[in-house]
C-alpha positions as a printed Julia matrix, in Angstrom:
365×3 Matrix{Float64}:
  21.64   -6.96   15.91
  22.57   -9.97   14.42
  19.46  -11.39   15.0
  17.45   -8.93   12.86
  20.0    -9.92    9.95
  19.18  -13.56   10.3
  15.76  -13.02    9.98
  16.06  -10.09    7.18
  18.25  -12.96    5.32
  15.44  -16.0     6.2
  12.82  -13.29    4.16
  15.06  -12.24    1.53
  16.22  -15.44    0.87
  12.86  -17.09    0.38
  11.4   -14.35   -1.51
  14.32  -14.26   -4.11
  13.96  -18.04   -4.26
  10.23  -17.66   -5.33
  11.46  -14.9    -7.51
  13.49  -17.8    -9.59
  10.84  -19.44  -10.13
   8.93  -17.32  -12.65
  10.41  -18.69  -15.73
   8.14  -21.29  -14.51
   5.11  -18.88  -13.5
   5.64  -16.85  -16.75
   3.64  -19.54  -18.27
   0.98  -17.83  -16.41
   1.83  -14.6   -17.49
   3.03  -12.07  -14.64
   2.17   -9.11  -14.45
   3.98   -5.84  -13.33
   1.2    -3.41  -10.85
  -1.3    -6.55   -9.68
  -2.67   -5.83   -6.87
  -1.03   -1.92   -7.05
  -4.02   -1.03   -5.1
  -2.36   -2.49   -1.91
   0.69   -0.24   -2.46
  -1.11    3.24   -2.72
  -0.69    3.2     1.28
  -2.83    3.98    4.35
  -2.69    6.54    7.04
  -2.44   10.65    7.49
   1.22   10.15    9.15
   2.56    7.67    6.49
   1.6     9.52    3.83
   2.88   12.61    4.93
   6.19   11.4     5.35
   6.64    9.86    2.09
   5.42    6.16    2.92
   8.04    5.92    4.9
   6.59    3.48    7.26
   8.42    0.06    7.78
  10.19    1.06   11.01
   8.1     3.47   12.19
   4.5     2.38   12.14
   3.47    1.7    16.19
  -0.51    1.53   15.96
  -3.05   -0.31   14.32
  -1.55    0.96   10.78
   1.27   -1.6    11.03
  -0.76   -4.31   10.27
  -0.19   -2.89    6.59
   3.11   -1.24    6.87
   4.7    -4.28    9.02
   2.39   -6.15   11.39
   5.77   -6.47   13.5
   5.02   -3.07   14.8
   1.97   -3.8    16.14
   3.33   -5.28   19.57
   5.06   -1.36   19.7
   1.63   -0.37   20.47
   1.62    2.57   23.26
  -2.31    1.46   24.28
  -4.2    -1.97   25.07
  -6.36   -0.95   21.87
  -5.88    1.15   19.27
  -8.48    2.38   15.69
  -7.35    4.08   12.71
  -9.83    4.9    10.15
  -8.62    7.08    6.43
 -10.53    8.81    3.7
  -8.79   10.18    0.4
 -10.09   11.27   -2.78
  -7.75   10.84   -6.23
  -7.95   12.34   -9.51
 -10.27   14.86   -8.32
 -12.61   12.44   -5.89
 -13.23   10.18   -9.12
 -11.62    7.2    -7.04
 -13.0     6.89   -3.5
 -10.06    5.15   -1.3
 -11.38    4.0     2.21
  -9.29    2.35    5.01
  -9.93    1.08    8.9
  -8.03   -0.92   10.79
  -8.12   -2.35   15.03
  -5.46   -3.84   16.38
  -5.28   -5.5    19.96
  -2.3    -5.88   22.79
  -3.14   -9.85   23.3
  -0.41   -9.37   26.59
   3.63   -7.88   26.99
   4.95   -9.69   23.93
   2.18  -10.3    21.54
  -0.71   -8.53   19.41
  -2.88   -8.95   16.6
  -5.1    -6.44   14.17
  -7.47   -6.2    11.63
  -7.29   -4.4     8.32
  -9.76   -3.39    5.79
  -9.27   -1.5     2.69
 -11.59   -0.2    -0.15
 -10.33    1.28   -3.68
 -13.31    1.96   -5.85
 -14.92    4.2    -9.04
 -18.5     4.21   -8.79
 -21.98    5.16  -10.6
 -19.63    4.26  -13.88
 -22.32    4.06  -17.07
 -22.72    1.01  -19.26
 -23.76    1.97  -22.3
 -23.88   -1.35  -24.0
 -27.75   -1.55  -24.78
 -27.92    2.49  -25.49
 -28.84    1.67  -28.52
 -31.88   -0.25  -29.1
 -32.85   -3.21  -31.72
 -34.17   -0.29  -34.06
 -31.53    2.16  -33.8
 -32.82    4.4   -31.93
 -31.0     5.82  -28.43
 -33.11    5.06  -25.2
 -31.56    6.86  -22.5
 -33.22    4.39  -20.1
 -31.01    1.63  -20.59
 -28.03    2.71  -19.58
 -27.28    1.08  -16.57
 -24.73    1.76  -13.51
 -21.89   -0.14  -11.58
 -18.54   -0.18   -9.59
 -14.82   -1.36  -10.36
 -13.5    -1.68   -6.71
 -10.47   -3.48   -5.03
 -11.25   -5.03   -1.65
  -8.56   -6.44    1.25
  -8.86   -7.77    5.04
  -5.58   -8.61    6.13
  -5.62  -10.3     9.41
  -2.21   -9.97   11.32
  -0.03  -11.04   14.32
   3.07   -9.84   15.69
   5.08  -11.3    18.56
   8.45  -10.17   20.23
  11.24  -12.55   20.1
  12.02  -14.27   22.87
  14.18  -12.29   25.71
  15.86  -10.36   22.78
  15.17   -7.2    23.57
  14.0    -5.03   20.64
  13.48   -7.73   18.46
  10.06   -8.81   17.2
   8.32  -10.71   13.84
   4.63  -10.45   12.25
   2.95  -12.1     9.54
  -0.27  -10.97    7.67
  -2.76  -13.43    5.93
  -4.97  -11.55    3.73
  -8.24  -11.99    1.43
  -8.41  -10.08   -1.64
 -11.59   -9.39   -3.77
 -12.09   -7.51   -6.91
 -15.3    -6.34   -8.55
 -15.69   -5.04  -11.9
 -19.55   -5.04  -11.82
 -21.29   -7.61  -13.1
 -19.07   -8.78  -15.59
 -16.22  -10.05  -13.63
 -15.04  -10.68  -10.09
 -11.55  -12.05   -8.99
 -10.79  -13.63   -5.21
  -6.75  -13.64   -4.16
  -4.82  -15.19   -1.29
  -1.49  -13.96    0.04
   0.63  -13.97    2.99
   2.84  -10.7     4.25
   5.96  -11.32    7.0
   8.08   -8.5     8.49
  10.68   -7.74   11.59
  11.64   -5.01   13.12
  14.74   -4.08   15.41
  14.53   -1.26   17.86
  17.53    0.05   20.09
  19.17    3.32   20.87
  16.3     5.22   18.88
  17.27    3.36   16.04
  15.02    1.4    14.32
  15.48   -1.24   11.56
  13.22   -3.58    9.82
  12.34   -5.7     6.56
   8.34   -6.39    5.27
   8.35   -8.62    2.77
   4.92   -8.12    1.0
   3.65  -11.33   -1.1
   6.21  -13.56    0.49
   4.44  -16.39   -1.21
   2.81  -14.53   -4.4
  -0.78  -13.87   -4.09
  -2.54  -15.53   -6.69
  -5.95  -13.96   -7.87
  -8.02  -15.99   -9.39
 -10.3   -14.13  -12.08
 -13.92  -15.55  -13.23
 -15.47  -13.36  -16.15
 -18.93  -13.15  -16.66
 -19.55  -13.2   -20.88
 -23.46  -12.91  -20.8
 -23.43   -9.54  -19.05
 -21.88   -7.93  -22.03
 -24.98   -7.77  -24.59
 -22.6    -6.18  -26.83
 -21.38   -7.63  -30.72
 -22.05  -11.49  -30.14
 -18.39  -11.62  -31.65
 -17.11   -9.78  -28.92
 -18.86  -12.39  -26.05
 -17.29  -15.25  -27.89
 -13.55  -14.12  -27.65
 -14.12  -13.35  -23.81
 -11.98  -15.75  -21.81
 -14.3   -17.45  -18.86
 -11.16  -17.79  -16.63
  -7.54  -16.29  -15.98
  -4.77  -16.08  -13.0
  -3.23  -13.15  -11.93
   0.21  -13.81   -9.36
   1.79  -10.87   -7.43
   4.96  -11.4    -7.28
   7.22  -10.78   -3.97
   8.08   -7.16   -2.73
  10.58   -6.54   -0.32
  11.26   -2.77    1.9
  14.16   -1.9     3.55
  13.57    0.37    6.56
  15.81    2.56    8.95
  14.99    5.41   11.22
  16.59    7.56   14.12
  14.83   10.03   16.21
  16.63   12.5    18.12
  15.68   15.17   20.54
  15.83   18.67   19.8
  16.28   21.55   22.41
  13.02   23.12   23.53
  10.78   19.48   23.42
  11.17   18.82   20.02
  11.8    15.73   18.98
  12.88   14.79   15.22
  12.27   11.99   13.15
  14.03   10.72    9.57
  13.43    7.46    7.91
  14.3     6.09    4.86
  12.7     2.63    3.16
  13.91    1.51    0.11
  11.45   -0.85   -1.84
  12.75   -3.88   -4.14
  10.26   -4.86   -6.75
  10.76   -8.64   -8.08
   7.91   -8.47  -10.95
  10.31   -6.68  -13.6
  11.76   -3.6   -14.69
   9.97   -0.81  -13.26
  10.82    2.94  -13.95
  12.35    3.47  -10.67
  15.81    5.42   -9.46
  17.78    1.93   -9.78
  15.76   -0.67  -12.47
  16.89   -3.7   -13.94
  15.33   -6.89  -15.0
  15.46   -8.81  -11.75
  15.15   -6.5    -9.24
  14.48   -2.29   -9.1
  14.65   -0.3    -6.16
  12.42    2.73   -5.34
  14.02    4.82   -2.21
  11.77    6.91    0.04
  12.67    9.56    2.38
  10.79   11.25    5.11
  10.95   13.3     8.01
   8.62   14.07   11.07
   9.22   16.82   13.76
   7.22   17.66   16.72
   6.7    19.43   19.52
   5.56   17.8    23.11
   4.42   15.02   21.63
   1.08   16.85   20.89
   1.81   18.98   17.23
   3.4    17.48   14.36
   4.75   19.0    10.78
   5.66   16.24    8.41
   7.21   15.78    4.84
   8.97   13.26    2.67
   9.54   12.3    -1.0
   9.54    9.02   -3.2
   8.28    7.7    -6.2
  11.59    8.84   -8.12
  11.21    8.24  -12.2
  12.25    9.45  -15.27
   8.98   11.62  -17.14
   9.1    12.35  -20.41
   8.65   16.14  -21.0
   6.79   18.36  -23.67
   9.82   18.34  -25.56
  10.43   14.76  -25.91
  13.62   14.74  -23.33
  13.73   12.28  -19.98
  13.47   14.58  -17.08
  13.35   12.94  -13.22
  10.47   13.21  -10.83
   9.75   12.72   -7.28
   6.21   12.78   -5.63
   6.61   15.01   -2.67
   4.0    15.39    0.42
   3.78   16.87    3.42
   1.79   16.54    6.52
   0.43   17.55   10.05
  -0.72   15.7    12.77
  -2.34   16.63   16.39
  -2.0    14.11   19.4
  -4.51   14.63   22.07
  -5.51   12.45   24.85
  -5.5     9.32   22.68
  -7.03   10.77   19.63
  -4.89   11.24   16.44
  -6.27   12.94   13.35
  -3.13   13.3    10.71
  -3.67   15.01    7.18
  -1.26   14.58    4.32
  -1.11   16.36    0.72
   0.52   14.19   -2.08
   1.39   15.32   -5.65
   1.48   12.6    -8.19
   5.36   12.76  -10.16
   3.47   12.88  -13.62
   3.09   16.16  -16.2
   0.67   16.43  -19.54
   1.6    17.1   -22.32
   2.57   21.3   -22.54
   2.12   21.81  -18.91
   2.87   21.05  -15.57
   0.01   19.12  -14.16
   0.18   17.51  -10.77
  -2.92   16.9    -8.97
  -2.89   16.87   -5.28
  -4.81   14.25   -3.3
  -5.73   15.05   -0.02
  -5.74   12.62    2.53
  -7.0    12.86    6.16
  -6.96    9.35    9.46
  -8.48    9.67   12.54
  -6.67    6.97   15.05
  -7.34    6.47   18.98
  -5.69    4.6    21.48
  -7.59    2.98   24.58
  -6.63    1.21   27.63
């Protein structure tokens, strides 16, 4: 145990050093959601229970929830692949990931993620020279989000339990023709496992991600006005984000088996609207619970994503974002569905749209 706080202190302590430096980076302008993409979350289990994931995650998943989990592995190999639809399939999110026992202490993995709108219309030259609308040149494109993160986990020494992981990851972004953005960043985590407990940290952006934005002015044959207060350049940083994990499972009478976790996620880019918020630091708790039968049937739920909403009638009401899940384990093969309801209401009525989510994961020898 207290090696998992030495190395939970080594990540906290760097990241909240970084974190005093943005008066410095605030020349640069941070921003609060870059990158948000990267936080929606992957998997049918994960996002079932809530995104409660930093202990938990065993397969080829953790090289996004904490590549420390990957040397937890139960196979040699293991292949997850997601598909989920938000805001009524308008935004396509797409995830796969492969991960790989290298021997008895160490793995690595392999994650790719897609967040996209496509078939969007430009409109700019809709209207021709004379005035006149010609319908044929309206042309098409995508805004999408792309990541590879590229991890590797290792146990600790003969400290049983104990093990690190570290992702390096590539980010592009696409908005069409007119603009394109490549980022760098660098993930750590550690997790602790003993007496069906399990602890850990992930540390997300340990060293900011910096995204480095080139914008194309002659693809908008707009208002010449409008090309000529385009910017040709600009930096985006992500700033550190730190979770807090725990989990216990404990077996039921009958072979069931049940699962709680809770993560709670410190944000160092500003005041968020979150259950505890301040300027330097706010913390977002998530809870989550998983109980099955033989190993083989699963029924999942969890909630997170606590905030205050305003109402019809003006007054600040909280919210939580609740989901639930099932899974089926057969032979190797994993397919997990989750339903998530967004913590947000229009204006006169409840509105909460539910996104559907469903992974597919196998494990091989």
């Amino acid at each position: 145990m207290p090696n998992f706080f030495r190395c939970t202190t080594l990540l906290l302590g760097l990241g909240l050093s970084i974190g005093a430096l943005n008066p410095a980076l605030a020349q640069t302008k941070t921003p609060k959601y870059s990158n948000e993409f990267l936080n929606i979350g992957v998997g049918g289990r994960a996002l079932g229970m809530g995104k409660v994931q930093a202990s938990l995650a065993d397969d080829a998943t953790a090289g996004y929830w904490n590549p420390a989990g990957l040397v937890n592995q139960k196979t040699k190999y293991d292949a997850v692949l997601m598909h989920s639809e938000l805001f009524s399939g308008i935004v396509k999110n797409d995830y796969a990931a492969f991960s790989m026992a290298l021997d008895d202490k160490s793995a690595i993995g392999l994650s790719v993620l897609r967040l996209g709108v496509d078939d969007i219309a430009d409109t700019w030259n809709l209207v021709n020279s004379y005035g006149y609308i010609n319908y044929d040149n309206i042309r098409y494109f995508s805004v999408a989000d792309y990541a590879v993160l590229l991890s590797y986990a290792r146990k600790i020494g003969n400290i049983e339990g104990l093990q690190v992981g570290a992702n390096a990851k590539v980010i592009y972004r696409n908005i069409g023709n007119f603009a394109d953005a490549v980022g760098f960043g660098v993930d750590a985590g550690v997790q602790y496992n003993r007496n069906n407990w399990r602890l850990a940290l992930m540390a997300r952006d340990i060293t900011t991600t910096y995204n480095a934005w080139t914008i194309h002015p002659e693809e908008f044959r707009g208002s010449p006005d409008v090309v000529l207060e385009l910017p040709k350049s600009s930096t985006e940083i992500t700033l550190p984000l730190f979770v807090l994990g725990a989990s216990r499972l404990v077996k039921l009478p009958g072979e069931f088996t049940a699962l709680g976790a809770v993560d709670l996620e410190l944000s160092t880019d500003g005041q968020r609207n979150t259950l505890i918020s301040s300027k330097a630091v706010s913390v977002d708790p998530r809870a989550g619970l998983e109980v099955g039968y033989k190993q083989l049937v699963y029924l999942r739920g969890g909630v997170g994503n606590i905030q205050q909403v305003q109402s019809f009638t003006g007054k600040e009401e909280w919210k939580v974002q609740p989901s639930l899940g099932v899974g089926l384990a057969l032979s190797g093969l994993r397919l997990d569905m989750a339903l998530s309801r967004m913590a947000v209401e229009k204006v006169g009525q409840q509105s909460q749209p539910t996104s559907i989510i469903v992974s597919l994961g196998y494990g091989f020898k």
